[in-house]
C-alpha positions as CSV (number, residue, x, y, z in Angstrom):
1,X,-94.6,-48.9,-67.6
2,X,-94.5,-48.2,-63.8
3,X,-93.1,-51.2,-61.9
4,X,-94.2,-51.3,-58.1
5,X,-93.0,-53.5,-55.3
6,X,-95.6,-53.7,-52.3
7,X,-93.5,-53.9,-49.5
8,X,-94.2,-55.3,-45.4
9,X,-92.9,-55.2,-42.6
10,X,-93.3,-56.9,-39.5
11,X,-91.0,-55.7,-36.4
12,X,-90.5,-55.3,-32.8
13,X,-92.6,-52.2,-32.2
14,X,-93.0,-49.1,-33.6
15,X,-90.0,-47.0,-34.3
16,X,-86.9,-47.9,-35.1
17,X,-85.5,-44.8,-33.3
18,X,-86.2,-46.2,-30.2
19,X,-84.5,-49.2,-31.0
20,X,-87.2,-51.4,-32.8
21,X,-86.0,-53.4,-35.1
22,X,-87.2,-55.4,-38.4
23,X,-88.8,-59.2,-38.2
24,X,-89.6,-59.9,-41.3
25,X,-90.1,-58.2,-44.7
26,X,-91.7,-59.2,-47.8
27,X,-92.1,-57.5,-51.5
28,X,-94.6,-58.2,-54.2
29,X,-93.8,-57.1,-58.2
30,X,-96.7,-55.2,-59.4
31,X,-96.5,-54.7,-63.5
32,X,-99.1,-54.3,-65.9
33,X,-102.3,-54.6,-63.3
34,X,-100.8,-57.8,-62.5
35,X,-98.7,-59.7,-59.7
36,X,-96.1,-61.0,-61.4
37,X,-93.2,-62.3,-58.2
38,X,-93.0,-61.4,-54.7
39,X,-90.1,-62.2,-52.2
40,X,-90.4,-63.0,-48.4
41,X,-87.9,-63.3,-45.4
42,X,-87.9,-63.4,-41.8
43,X,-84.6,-62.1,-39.8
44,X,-82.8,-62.1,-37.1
45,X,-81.9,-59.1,-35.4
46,X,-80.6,-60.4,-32.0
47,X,-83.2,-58.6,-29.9
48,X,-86.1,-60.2,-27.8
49,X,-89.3,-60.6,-29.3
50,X,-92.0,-59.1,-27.5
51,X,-94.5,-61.6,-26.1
52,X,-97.2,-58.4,-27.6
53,X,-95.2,-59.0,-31.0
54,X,-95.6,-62.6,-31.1
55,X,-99.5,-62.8,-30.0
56,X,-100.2,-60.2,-32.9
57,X,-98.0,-61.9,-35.9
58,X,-97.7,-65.2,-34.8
59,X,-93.9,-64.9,-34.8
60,X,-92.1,-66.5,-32.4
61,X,-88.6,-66.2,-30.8
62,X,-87.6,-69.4,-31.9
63,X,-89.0,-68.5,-35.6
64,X,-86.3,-65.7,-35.6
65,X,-83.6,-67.4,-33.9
66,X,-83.6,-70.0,-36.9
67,X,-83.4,-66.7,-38.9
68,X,-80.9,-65.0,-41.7
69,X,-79.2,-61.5,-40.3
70,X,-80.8,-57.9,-41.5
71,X,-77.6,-57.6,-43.6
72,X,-77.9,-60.3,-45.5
73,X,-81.8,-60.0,-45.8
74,X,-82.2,-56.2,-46.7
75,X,-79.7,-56.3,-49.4
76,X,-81.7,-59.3,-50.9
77,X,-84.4,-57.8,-50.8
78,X,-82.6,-54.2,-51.8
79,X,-81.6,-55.8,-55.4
80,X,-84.9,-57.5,-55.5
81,X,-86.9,-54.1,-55.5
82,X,-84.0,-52.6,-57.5
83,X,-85.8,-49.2,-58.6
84,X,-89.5,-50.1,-58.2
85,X,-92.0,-47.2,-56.7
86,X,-92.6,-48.7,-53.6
87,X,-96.0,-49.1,-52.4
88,X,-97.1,-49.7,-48.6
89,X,-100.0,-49.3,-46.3
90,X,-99.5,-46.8,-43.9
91,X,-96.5,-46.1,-45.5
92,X,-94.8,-43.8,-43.1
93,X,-94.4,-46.5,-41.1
94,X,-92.7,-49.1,-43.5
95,X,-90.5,-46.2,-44.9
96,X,-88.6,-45.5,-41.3
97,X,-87.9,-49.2,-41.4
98,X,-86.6,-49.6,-44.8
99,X,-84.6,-46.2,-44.8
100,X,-83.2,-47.6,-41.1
101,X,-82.5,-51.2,-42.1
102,X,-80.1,-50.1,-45.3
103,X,-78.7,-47.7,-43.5
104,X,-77.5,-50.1,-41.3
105,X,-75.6,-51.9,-44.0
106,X,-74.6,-48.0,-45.8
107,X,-77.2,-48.3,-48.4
108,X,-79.1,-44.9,-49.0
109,X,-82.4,-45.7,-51.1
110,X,-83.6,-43.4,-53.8
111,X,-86.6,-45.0,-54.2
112,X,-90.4,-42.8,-54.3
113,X,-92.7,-44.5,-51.9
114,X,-96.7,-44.6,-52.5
115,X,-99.4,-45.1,-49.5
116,X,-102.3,-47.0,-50.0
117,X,-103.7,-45.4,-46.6
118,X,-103.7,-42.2,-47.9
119,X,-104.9,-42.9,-51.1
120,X,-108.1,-44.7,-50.0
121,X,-108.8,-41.8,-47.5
122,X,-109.0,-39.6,-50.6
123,X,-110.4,-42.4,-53.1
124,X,-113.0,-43.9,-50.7
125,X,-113.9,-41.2,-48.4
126,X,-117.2,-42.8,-47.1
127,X,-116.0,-46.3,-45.7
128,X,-116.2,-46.8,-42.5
129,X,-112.2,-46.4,-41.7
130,X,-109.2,-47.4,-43.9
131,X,-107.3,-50.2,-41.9
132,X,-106.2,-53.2,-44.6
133,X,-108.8,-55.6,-43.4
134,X,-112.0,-53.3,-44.3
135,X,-110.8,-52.4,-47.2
136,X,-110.0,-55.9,-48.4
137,X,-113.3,-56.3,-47.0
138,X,-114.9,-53.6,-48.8
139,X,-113.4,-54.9,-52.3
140,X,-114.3,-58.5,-51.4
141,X,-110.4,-59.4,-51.9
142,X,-109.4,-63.0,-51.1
143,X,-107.3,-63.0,-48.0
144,X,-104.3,-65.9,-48.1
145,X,-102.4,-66.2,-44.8
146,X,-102.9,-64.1,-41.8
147,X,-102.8,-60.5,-41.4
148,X,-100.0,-59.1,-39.9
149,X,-97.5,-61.1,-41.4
150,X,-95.0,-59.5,-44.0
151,X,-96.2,-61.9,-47.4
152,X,-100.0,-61.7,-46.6
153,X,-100.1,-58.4,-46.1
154,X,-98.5,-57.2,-48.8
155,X,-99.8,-59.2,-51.2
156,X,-103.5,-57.9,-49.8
157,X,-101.8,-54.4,-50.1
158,X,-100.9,-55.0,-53.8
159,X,-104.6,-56.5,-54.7
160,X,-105.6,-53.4,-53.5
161,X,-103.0,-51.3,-55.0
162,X,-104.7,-52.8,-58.7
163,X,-108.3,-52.6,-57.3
164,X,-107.4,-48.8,-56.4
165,X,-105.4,-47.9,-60.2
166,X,-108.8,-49.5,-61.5
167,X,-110.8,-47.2,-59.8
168,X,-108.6,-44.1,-60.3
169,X,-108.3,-44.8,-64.4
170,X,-112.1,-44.5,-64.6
171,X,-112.2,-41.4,-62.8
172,X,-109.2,-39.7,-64.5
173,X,-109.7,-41.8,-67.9
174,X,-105.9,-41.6,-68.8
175,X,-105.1,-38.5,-66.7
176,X,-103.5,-41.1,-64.2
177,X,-100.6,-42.0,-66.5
178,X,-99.0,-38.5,-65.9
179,X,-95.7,-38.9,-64.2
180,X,-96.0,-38.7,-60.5
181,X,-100.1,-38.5,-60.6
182,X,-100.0,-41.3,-57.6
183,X,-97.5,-39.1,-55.8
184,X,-99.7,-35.7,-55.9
185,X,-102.8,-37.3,-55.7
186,X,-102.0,-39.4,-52.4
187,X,-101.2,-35.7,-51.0
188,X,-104.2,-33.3,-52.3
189,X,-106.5,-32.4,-50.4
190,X,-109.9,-34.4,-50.5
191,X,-112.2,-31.8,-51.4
192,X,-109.8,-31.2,-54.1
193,X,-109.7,-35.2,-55.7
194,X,-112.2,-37.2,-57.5
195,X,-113.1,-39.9,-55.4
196,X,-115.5,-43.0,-56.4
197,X,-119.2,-42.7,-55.6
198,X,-120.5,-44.6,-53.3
199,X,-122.3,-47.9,-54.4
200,X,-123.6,-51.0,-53.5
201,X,-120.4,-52.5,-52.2
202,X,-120.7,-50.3,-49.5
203,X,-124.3,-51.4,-48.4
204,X,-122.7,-53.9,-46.0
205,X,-121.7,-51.1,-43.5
206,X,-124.5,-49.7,-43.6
């Protein structure tokens, strides 16, 4: 059985290429349809905070000051993930961070990375877009915490993650559990996927 770990990041801005850096971070264990652990840690990368940064997340400079360094952090959270498929919204995005953040300390990850975004654009072509919120909206998933923090949002990213296998098993009934189905599926063209009908949990965009 697959094990998955929903990973988050929160950081300075948008690229760490232009010298962005990572806030916070948080992983949730996915095994079996379930949630099983999940691990959560801001960090200190001795760069300002934006003021932009702090009105969106809620973290502050002070928050991070009090905070562990990205050394010590990433390689916690490295051996916590181990060799789990990693699973993000918007993927591309948490990727750059977690390939730049390891680097950092000379650790080179291995690990296949999934994208809820791109799978609910395939899976659930008719809602209205495919941010987190409206489709944790869409699903009528319990929200705990705020979005854009690192635990909240990948915790709503995992309960989508289950919602989504759910949805994809009864489409494919078992064809799903080929190796790597996730992987090509995420990356097929839409016309070319099964996708889920639309029902009467989308009646409240109409």
């Amino acid at each position: 059985m697959t094990r998955y770990a929903v990973i988050d990041f929160e950081t300075s801005g948008l690229s760490p290429l232009q010298g962005d850096r990572a806030l916070e971070i948080a992983a949730v264990i996915v095994e079996n349809g379930e949630i099983c652990e999940s691990w959560q840690s801001l960090m200190n990368p001795g760069i300002a905070v934006p003021a932009f940064i702090t009105g969106l997340t809620g973290i502050t400079p002070a928050m991070v000051r009090g905070a562990p360094g990205p050394a010590c952090v990433m390689a916690e959270v490295a051996e916590f993930v181990g060799d789990a498929t990693l699973v993000a919204h918007n993927a591309s995005f948490d990727k750059k961070f977690w390939e730049h953040e390891l680097a950092r300390i000379r650790i080179t990850p291995e690990n296949d990375f999934l994208c809820t975004l791109l799978i609910s654009r395939r899976l659930y072509p008719w809602a209205p877009n495919h941010r987190l919120q409206t489709l944790a909206d869409l699903h009528h998933l319990d929200v705990e915490g705020r979005y854009h923090r690192a635990l909240a949002d990948a915790s709503m990213t995992a309960r989508l993650f289950i919602q989504m296998k759910k949805d994809i098993a009864g489409l494919y009934q078992g064809g799903e559990k080929e190796s790597g189905f996730l992987a090509k599926y995420q990356k097929t063209s839409r016309t070319q996927v099964k996708a889920m009908p639309e029902t009467g949990r989308t009646r409240a965009w109409a």
